[in-house]
N, C-alpha and C positions, 0 to 999 in steps of 0.2 A: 131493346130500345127501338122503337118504332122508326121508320124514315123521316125526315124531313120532309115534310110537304111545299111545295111552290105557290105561293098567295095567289091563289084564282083572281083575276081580272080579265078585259078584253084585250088578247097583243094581238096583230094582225101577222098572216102568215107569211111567211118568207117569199113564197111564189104571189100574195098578193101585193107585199113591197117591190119586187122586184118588174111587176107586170106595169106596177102605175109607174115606175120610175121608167119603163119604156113607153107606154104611152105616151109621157110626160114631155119626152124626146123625140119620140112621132110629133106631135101637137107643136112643137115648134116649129117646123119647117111651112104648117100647114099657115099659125096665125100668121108668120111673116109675109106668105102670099095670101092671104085674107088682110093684111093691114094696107099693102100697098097699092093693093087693088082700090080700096076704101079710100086711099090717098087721091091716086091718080083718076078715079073715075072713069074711065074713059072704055068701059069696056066688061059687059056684065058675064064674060063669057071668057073661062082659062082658058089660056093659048094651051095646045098639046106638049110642049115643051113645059110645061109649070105641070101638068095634068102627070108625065114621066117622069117630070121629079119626084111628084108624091108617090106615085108608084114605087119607085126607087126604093126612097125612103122606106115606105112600108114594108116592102122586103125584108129590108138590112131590117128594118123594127123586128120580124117576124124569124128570120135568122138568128138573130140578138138572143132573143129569148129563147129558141132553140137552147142555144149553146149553154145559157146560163140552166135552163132546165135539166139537160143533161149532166151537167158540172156542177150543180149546184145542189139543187131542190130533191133532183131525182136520189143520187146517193144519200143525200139527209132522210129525206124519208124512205127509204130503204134500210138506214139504218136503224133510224126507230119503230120502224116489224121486228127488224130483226132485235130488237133488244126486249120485245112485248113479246115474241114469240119466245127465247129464250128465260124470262121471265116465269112465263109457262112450264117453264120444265125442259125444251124443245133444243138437246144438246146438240142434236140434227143442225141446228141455226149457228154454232162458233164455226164460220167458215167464210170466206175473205167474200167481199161484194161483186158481182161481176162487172159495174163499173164505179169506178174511184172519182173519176173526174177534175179532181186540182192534186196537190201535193197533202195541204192542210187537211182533207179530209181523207187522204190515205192514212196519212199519220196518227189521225183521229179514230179510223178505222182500225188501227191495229193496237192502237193503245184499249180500245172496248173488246177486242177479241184477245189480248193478254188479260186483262183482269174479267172476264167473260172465262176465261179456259179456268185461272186460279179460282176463282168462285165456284164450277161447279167441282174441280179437285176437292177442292176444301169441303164443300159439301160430302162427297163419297169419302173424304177423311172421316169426316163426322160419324157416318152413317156407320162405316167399319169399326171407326172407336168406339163409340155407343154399345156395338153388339159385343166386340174384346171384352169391353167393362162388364158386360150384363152377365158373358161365362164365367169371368174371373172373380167378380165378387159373389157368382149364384154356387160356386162349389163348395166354397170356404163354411157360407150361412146353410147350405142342406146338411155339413156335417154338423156344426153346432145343432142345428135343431132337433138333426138324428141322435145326437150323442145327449140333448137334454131330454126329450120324451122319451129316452129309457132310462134315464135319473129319474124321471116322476113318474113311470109307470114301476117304479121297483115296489112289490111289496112284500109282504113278512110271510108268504108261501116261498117263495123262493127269491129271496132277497140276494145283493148282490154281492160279493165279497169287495175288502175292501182294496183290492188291488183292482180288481174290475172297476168300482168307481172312481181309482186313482188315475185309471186310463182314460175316461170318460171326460173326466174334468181337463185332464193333461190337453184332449186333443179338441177342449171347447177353448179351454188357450190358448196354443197354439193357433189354432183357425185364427181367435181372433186377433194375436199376433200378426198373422197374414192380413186380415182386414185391414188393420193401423199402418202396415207396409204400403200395401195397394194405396190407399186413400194420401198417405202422405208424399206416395211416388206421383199421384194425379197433382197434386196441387203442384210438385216440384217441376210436372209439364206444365199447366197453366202458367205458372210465374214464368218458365223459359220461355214459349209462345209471347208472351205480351211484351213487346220492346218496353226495356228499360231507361233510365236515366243515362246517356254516356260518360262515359270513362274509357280508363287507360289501365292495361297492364302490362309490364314487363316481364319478357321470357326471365327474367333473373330473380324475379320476386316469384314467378308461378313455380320455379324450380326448388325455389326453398319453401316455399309453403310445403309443395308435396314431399319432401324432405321430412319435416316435421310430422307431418301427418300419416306418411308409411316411412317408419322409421327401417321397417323389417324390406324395403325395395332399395335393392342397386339402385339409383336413378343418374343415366349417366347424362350429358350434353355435347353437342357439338355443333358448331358454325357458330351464327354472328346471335348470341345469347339476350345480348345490349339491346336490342329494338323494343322496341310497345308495339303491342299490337289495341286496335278501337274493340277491346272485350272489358268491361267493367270489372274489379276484381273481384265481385261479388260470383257475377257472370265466369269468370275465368275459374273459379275455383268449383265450380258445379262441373264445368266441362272436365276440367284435366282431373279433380278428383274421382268421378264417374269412370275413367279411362283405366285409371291408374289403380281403383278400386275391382273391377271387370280382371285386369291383368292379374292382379293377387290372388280373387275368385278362381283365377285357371291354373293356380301352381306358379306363376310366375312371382322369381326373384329380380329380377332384373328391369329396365325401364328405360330404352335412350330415344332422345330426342336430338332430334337435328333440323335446325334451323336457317333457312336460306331467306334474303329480302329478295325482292323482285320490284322494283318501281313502288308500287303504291299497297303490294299485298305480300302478306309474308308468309310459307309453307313452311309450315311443321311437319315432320314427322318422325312417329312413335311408332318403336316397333317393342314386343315384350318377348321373353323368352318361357314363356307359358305353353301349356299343351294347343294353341293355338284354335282356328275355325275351319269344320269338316267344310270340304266341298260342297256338301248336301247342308250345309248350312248359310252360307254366302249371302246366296240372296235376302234369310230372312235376318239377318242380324238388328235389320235394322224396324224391321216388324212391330209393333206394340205388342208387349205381354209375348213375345216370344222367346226363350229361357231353356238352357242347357240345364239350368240347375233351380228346379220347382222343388224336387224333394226338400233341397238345403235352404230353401225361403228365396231365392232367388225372383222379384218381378216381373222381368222380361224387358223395364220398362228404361233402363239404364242410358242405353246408346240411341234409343229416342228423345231422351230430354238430352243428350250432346246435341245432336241434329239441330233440335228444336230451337234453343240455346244460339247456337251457332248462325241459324238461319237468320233468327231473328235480328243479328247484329251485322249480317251481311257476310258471313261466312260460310262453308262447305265444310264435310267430311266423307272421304270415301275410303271402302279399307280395297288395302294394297294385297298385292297376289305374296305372299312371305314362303319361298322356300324351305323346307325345312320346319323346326319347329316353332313356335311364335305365332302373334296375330301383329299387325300392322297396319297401320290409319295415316292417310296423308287427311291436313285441316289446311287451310286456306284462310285467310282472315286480311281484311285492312290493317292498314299498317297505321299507326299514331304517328303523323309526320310532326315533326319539332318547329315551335311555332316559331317563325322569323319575324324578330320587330325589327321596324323602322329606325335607321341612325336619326339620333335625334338632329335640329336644325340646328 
């Protein structure tokens, strides 16, 4: 979807309004001895005292603007280089003004340099996703294509047996089982990236869903279970089933969750008793397409639509250092405060 464009007409510029509106201010001191003179007559020639005041005047005039040029004009158009330069590409340019000059344009300053910084993140998201996607679906398609041009090169010199073509076919299925994984995991990122509708769920309905749904997981609870947290249950059931699903993946029987409020946000946390996360794994857990378990059909793409998910509704997840055996994730999340009406009159 293209920008918005701003309807071309003539505005005048900021330093040209603010130049006449001193002028403006000059020009007064000057008609009022221009008018009285005109009154009194009596004298075609300012006194030096009338002639120091204009002077005066003119200073402060010339100060005036000064100050407003420095504080004003100069940071505005400094910062729109700076936004035409970055624009360009020019990541060189996310970097604070060297003068701010009011409050309102610091703060205007740093609101363009936070979504300045997250635009070009998001772009290098892009650019890494794009290439993850390009390796991950080009492996799956080289084997199908390898596994059908020797189905159609087979001929009646030495034809193939039919266990050899039973493998052939197995592992163009397979692949394309993998395919249908991949593509169905991207859309479940899409849908998590784009904020949703809000809603409310409670830790006591997300505990019996997953209940139901990993029937074969201990899941235990503890702290204040009662809150809602602002995650839609749509939304809530992608994250904790994603979690809970990851923990079964690594051997894990077991699932507890413990829940604490905090003012306005409420922490989770889930720890499993699963063969857990190597050291030399940590950082990428949370990776696109990066996966312990690719042989078993495994994604990679799990604990990134959490993230995604998460992000998107104004929450966190980070994993926890878990002695011993297990993996462990604190989540963060707004809290669904309970709406207070008014006694009636």
């Amino acid at each position: 979807m293209p920008a918005p464009k701003v309807r071309p007409k003539w505005r005048p510029a900021l330093a040209l309004i603010v130049y006449a509106v001193l002028l403006t201010v000059m020009a007064l001191p000057v008609l009022i001895v221009v008018w009285f003179r005109a009154v009194e007559a009596n004298s075609s020639r300012m006194a030096p005292a009338e002639i120091g005041a204009l002077g005066i005047v003119f200073l402060l005039t010339l100060g005036v603007a000064y100050v407003l040029t420095r504080t004003i004009t100069g940071p505005i158009d400094a910062l729109i280089a700076r936004a035409a330069e970055i624009a360009r590409g020019g990541k060189a340019a996310i970097r604070p003004l060297e003068s701010h000059g009011t409050r309102e344009i610091a703060v205007l300053s740093q609101s363009f340099l936070d979504l300045a910084g997250k635009l070009v993140d998001r772009t290098e998201y892009v650019r890494s996703f794009a290439a993850h996607v390009s390796h991950e679906l080009k492996s799956p398609l080289t084997a199908i294509r390898g596994a059908a041009e020797l189905l159609r090169d087979d001929d009646g010199e030495r034809p193939m047996t039919k266990a050899e073509r039973l493998h052939f076919l197995d592992n163009i299925v397979a692949d394309a089982l993998r395919l249908d994984a991949l593509l169905q995991r991207l859309r479940d990122l899409a849908q998590a990236e784009t904020p949703v509708a809000e809603g409310n769920s409670s830790v006591t309905d997300i505990l019996s869903s997953l209940r139901l749904r990993f029937p074969a997981l201990g899941i235990s609870a503890s702290g204040d279970t009662e809150i809602s947290v602002a995650l839609s249950q749509e939304a809530a059931g992608i994250v904790f089933a994603n979690l809970a699903e990851n923990a079964v993946q690594h051997g894990a029987t077991a699932l507890e969750f413990t829940v604490s409020p905090d003012v306005r946000t409420a922490v989770i946390l889930l720890r499993d008793n699963g063969r857990g996360i190597s050291e030399a794994n940590r950082e990428r857990v949370f990776q696109p397409f990066f996966s312990t378990r690719r042989e078993e059909g495994g994604t990679g793409m799990g604990l990134g639509i959490v993230r995604a998910m998460l992000g998107s509704h104004g929450g966190t997840i980070r994993l926890l250092q878990t002695p011993g055996a297990g993996a462990g994730f604190e989540i963060t999340m707004p809290m669904q405060l309970p709406n207070v009406l008014a006694p009636d009159p």
